[in-house]
C-alpha positions in Angstrom: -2.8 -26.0 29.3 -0.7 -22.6 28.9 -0.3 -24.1 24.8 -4.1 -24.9 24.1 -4.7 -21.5 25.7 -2.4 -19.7 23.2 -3.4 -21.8 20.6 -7.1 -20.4 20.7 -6.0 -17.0 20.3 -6.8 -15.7 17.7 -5.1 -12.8 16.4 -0.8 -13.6 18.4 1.1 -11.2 16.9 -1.8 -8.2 18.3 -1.5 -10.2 21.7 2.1 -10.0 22.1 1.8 -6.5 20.8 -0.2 -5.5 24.0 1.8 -7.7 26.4 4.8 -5.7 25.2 2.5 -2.6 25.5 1.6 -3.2 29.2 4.5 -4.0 30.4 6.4 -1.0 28.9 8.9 -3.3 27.0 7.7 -1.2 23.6 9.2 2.1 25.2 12.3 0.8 26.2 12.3 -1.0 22.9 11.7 2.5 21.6 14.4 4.0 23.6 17.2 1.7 21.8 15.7 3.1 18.9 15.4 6.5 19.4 19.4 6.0 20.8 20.1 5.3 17.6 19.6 8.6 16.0 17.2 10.5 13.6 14.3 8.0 12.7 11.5 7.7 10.6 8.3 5.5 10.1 6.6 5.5 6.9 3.3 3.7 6.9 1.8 2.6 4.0 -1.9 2.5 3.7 -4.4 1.1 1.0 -8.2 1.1 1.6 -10.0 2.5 4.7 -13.1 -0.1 4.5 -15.2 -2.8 5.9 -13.6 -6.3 4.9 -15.5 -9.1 4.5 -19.0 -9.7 2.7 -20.0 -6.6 2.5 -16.7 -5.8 0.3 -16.9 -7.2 -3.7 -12.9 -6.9 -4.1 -9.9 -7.7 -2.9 -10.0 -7.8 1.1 -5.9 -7.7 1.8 -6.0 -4.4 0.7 -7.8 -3.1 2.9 -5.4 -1.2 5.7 -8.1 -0.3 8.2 -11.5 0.0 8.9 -12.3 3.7 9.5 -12.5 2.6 13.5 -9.3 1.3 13.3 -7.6 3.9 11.3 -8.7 6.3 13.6 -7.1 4.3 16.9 -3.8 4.4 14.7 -3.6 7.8 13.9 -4.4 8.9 17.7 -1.8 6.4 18.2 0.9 7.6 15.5 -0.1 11.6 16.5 0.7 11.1 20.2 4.0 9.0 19.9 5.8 10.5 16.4 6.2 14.0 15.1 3.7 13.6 11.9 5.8 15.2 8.5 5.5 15.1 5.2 7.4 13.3 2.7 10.3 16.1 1.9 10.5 16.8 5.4 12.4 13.8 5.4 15.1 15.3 3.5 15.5 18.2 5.2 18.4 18.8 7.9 18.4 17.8 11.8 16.2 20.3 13.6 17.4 19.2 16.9 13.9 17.8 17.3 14.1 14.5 18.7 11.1 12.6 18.6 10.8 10.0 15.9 9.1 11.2 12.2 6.0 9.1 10.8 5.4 9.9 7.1 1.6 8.4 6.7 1.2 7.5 2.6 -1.8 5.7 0.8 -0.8 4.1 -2.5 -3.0 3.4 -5.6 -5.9 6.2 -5.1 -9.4 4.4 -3.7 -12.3 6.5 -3.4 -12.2 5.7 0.7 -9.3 7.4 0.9 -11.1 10.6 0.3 -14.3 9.6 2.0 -13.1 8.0 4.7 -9.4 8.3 5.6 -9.4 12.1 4.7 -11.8 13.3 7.4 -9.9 11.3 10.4 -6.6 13.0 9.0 -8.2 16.7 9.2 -9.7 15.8 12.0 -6.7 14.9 14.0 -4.4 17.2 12.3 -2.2 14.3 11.0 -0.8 15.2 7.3 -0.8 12.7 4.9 0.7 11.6 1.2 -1.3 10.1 -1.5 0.2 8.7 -4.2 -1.5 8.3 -7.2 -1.2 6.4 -10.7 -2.8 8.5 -13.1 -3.4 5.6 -15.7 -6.8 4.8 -12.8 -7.5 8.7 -13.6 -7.0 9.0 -17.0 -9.1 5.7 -17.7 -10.9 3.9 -15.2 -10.9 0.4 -14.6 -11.1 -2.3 -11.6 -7.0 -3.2 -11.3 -6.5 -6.7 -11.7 -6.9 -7.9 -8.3 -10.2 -6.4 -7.4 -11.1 -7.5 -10.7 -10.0 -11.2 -10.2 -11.3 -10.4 -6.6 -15.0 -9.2 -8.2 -15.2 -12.6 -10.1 -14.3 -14.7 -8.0 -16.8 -13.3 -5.5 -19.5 -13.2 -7.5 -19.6 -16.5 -9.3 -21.9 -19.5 -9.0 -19.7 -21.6 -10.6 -18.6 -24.5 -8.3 -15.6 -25.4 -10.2 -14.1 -23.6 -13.3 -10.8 -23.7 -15.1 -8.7 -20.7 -16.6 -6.1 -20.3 -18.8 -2.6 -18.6 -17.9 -2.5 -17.4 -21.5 -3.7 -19.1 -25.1 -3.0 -23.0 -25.6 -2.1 -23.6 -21.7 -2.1 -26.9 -21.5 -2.8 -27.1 -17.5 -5.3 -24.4 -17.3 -5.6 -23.3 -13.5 -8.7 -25.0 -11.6 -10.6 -23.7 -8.3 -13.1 -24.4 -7.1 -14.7 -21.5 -5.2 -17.2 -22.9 -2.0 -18.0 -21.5 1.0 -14.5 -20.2 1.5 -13.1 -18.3 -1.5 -10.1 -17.2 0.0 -8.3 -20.9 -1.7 -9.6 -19.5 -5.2 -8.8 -16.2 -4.7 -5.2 -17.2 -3.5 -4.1 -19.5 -6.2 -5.1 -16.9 -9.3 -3.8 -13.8 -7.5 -0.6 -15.7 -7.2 -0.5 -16.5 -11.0 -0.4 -12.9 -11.9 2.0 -12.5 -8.9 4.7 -14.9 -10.1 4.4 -13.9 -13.6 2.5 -16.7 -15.3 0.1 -14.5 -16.8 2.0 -12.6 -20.2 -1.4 -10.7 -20.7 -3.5 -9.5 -17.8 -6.1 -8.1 -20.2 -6.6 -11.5 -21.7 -6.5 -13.2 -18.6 -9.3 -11.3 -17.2 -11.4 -11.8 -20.5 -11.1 -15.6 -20.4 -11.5 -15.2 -15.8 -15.1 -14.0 -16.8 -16.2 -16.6 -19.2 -14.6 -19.5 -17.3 -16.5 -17.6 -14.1 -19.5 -16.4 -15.9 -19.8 -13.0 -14.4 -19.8 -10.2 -16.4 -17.9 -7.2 -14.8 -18.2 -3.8 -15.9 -14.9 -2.5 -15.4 -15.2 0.9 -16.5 -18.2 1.7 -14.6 -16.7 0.1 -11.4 -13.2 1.8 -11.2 -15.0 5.3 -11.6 -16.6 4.0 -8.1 -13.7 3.1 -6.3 -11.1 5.3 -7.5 -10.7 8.9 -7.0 -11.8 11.0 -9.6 -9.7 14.5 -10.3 -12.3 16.3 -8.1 -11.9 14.3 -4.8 -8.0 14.4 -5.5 -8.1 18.2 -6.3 -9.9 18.3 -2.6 -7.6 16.4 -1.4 -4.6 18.5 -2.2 -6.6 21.8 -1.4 -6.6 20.2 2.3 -3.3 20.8 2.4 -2.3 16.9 1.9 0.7 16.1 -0.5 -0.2 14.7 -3.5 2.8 12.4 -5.5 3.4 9.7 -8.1 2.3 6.2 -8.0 4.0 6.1 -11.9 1.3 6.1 -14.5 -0.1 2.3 -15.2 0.9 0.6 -11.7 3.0 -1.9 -13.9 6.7 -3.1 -12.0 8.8 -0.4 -13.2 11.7 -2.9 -12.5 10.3 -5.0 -15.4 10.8 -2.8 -18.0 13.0 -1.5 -20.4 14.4 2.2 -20.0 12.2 3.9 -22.5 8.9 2.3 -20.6 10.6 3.0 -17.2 11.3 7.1 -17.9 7.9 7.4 -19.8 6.0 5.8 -16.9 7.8 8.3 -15.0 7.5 11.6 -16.4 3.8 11.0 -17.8 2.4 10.6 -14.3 4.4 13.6 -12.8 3.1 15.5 -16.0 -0.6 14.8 -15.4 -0.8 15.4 -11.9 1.1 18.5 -12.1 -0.8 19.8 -15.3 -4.0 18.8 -13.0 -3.3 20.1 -9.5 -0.8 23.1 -10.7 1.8 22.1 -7.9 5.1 20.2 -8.1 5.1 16.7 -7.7 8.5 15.5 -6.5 7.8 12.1 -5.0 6.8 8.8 -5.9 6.2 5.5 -4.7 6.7 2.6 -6.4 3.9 -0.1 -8.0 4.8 -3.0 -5.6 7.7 -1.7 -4.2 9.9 -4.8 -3.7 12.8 -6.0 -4.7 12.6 -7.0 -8.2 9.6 -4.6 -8.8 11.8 -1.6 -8.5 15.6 -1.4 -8.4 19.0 0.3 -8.5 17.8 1.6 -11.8 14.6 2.9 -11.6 16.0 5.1 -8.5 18.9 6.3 -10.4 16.1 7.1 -13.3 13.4 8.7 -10.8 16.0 10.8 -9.5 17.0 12.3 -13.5 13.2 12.4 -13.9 13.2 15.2 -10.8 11.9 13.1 -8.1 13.3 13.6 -4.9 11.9 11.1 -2.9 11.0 7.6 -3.6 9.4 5.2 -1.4 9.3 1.2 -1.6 7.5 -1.4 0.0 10.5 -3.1 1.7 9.5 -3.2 5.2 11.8 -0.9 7.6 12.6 2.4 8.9 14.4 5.2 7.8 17.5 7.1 9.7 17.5 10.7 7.3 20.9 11.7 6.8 22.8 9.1 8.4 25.3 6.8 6.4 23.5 4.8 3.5 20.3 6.8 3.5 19.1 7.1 0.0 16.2 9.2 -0.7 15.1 7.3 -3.7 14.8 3.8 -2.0 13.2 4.9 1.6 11.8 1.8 3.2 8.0 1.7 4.5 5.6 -0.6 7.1 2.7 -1.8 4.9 -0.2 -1.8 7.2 -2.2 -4.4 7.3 -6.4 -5.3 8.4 -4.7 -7.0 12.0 -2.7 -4.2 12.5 -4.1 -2.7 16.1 -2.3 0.3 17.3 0.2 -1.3 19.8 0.8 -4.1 17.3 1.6 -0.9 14.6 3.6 0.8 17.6 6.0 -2.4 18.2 6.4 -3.3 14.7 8.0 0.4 14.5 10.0 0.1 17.6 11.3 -3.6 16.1 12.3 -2.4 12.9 13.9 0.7 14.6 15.8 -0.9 17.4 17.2 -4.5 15.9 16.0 -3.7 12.0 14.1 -6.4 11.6 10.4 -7.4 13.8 8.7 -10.8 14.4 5.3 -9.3 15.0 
């Protein structure tokens, strides 16, 4: 009986999250970890949005809802001291509550409409980081643009090819569930079976037949230089998602430092401040690597951030300011499940929620 019960819920790792919660094994968790010295949380955020039908791109990146971001950041204000992303480098203060870093990668218009208000609100500083290729020229990325098709056609059943002459084109067949579809061609791109992205996409909307106006719709979801000059006049730090969110760890040195330095150019020449800090596109390993820290650090960054899950201990043995770890929050991440998946990560470096 106790099994079919579980079974039926639906959302485990949020229930165990509050069972820890209520019976106060998070704060002792927290305790091992704050035993352990100086830490700190970074949280990585995406969209502040509605999921669902009402959404015409990709739903995993969406972080929060703005109801939801709110109940973290009450959350993440009460229990961490909220810095900013140098303040990580800086020496002990003898302060010793926990850091949280809060970050939003890749630049969406609700991070400015809806996240923004929230932060000043609650007084919680924040970091954006931005890829100035989405600036510079709009466009849907490739995932809310395989996201847009997919969601929009009437095909029932369509084939596309990887790149020209497949032989094995990739088939789905989008019903009332899209999320199989959606899956199997984000995953193409993923692994690296698509050489051309741009041709991809071309030959995603004819297979599909659904036109997307790609210009048009990246000026709507993406910042423009206004909301991000707004931003940064807010007193929010503003830093490098690299220029063209392409893996820096896939190219060659030249491509690597030029991705580099244009973004931090731009956004400097834009917002007349110092940018010193970047995140990654992707983040994990194979994405970004020994190198491209080594070369972020020459191009006068001085702190990068990944997407490998984890916590940070500032200035202990091993710490390296160009490879900081992050928690990518994701849409079932409730405020206790956030808290314990921090206390996890801090106390045995690793979490099962």
């Amino acid at each position: 009986m106790a099994w079919r019960f579980w079974d039926s819920v639906p959302n485990k790792r949020a229930a165990l999250a509050r069972a820890l919660d209520a019976t106060g094994a998070t704060r002792a968790i927290e305790a091992v970890r704050e035993a352990g010295g100086r830490s700190a949380v970074v949280l990585t955020y995406h969209r502040i949005a509605e999921p669902g039908a009402s959404n015409p791109y990709y739903d995993p990146v969406v972080s929060a809802t703005p109801e939801g971001f709110r109940a973290q950041m009450e959350m993440v204000r009460r229990r961490f001291r909220v810095v900013g992303p140098e303040d990580l480098l800086a020496g002990d203060d003898g302060d010793r509550r926990p850091l949280a870093v809060v970050t939003f990668d890749d630049g969406y218009r609700d991070n400015h409409d809806a996240a923004l208000p929230i932060l000043q609100e609650l007084g919680v500083p924040a970091t954006f980081f931005i890829p100035t290729g989405f600036l510079e020229r709009p466009r849907l990325p490739w995932w809310d643009h395989v996201a847009y098709v997919v969601k929009r056609t009437t095909r029932a059943r369509f084939a596309v090819e990887r790149a020209p002459g497949d032989p094995s084109p990739i088939a789905v067949e989008p019903g009332a569930d899209r999320e199989p579809a959606l899956t199997t061609l984000i995953r193409a791109v993923l692994d690296g079976q698509v050489p051309d992205q741009a041709w991809f996409l071309g030959r995603l909307e004819e297979a599909a037949e659904v036109e997307v106006d790609s210009p048009s719709l990246g000026r709507e979801l993406f910042v423009s230089w206004e909301h991000l000059a707004r931003i940064a006049d807010r007193g929010c730090a503003i830093g490098s998602h690299a220029h063209s969110h392409v893996a820096l760890g896939t190219l060659d040195d030249r491509g690597l430092r030029r991705e580099l330095a244009l973004s931090r150019t731009i956004l400097e020449a834009a917002l007349k401040r110092p940018v010193r800090t970047i995140a990654y596109p992707y983040g994990w390993p194979g994405a970004v690597d020994d190198r491209a820290y080594r070369l972020a650090a020459a191009a006068g960054y001085r702190a990068g951030f990944t997407t490998i899950e984890g916590i940070a201990r500032p200035g202990a043995p091993g710490f390296d300011p160009l490879a900081i770890p992050r928690l990518t929050v994701g849409g079932g991440d409730a405020p206790a499940l956030l808290r314990a998946r921090a206390a996890l990560w801090g106390a045995a470096g690793r979490s099962w929620l």
